[in-house]
C-alpha positions as CSV (number, residue, x, y, z in Angstrom):
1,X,0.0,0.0,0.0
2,X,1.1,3.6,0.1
3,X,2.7,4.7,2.8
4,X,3.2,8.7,1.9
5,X,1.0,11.2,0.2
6,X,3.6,12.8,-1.8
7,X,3.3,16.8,-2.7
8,X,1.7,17.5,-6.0
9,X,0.2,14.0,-5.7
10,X,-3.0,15.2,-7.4
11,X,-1.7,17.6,-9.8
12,X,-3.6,15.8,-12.8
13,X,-7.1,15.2,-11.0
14,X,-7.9,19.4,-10.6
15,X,-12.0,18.7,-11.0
16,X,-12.0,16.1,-7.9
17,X,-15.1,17.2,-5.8
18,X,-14.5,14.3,-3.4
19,X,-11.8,12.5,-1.7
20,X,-11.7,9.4,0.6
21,X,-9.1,7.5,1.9
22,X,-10.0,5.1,4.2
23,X,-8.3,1.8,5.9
24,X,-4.9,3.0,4.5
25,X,-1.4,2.5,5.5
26,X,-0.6,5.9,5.4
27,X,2.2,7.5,7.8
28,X,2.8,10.8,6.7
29,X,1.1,13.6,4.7
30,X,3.8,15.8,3.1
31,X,3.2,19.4,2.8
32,X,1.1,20.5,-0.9
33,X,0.0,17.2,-0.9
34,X,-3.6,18.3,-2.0
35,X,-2.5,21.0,-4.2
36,X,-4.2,22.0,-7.0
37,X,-7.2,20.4,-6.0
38,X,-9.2,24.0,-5.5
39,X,-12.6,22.8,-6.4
40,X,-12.3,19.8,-3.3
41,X,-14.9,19.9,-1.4
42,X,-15.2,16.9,1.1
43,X,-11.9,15.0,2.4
44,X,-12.2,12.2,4.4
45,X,-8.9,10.7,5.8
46,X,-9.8,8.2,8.2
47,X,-8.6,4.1,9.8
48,X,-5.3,4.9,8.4
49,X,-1.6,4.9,10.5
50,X,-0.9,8.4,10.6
51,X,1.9,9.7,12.4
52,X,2.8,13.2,10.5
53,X,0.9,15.9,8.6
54,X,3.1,18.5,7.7
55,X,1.6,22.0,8.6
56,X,1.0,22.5,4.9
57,X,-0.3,19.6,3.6
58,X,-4.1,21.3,3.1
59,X,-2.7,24.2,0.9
60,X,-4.6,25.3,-1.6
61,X,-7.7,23.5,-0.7
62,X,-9.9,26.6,-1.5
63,X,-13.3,24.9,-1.3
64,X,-13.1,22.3,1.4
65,X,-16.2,22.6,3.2
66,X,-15.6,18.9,4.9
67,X,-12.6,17.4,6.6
68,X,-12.3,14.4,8.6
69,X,-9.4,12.7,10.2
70,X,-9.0,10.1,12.3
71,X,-6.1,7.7,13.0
């Protein structure tokens, strides 16, 4: 599985409205992750292992209305 959300991960999928990531291995969220993903709306980052988010790593994220995260 992945294991790092890498900056600019997202780059191609601008028009994404929603995002989940559930039951993951995730460990860390690197900062711009999400960027270029203005028009998100709803994130949901939840039952994965995370032990960083850097302090940037929701940059950009213009129209997020919904967040969620949970370890």
């Amino acid at each position: 599985g992945v294991s790092r959300l890498k900056a600019g991960s997202f780059l191609k999928m601008p028009s994404l409205h929603l995002l989940l990531f559930t039951s993951n291995t995730f460990s860390v969220i690197e900062g711009d992750a999400f960027i270029g993903l203005s028009y998100l709306q709803y994130l949901f980052i939840e039952d994965n292992k995370i032990g960083s988010i850097s302090k940037n790593a929701l940059r950009g994220l213009r129209s997020l209305t919904h967040l969620c995260v949970s370890p």
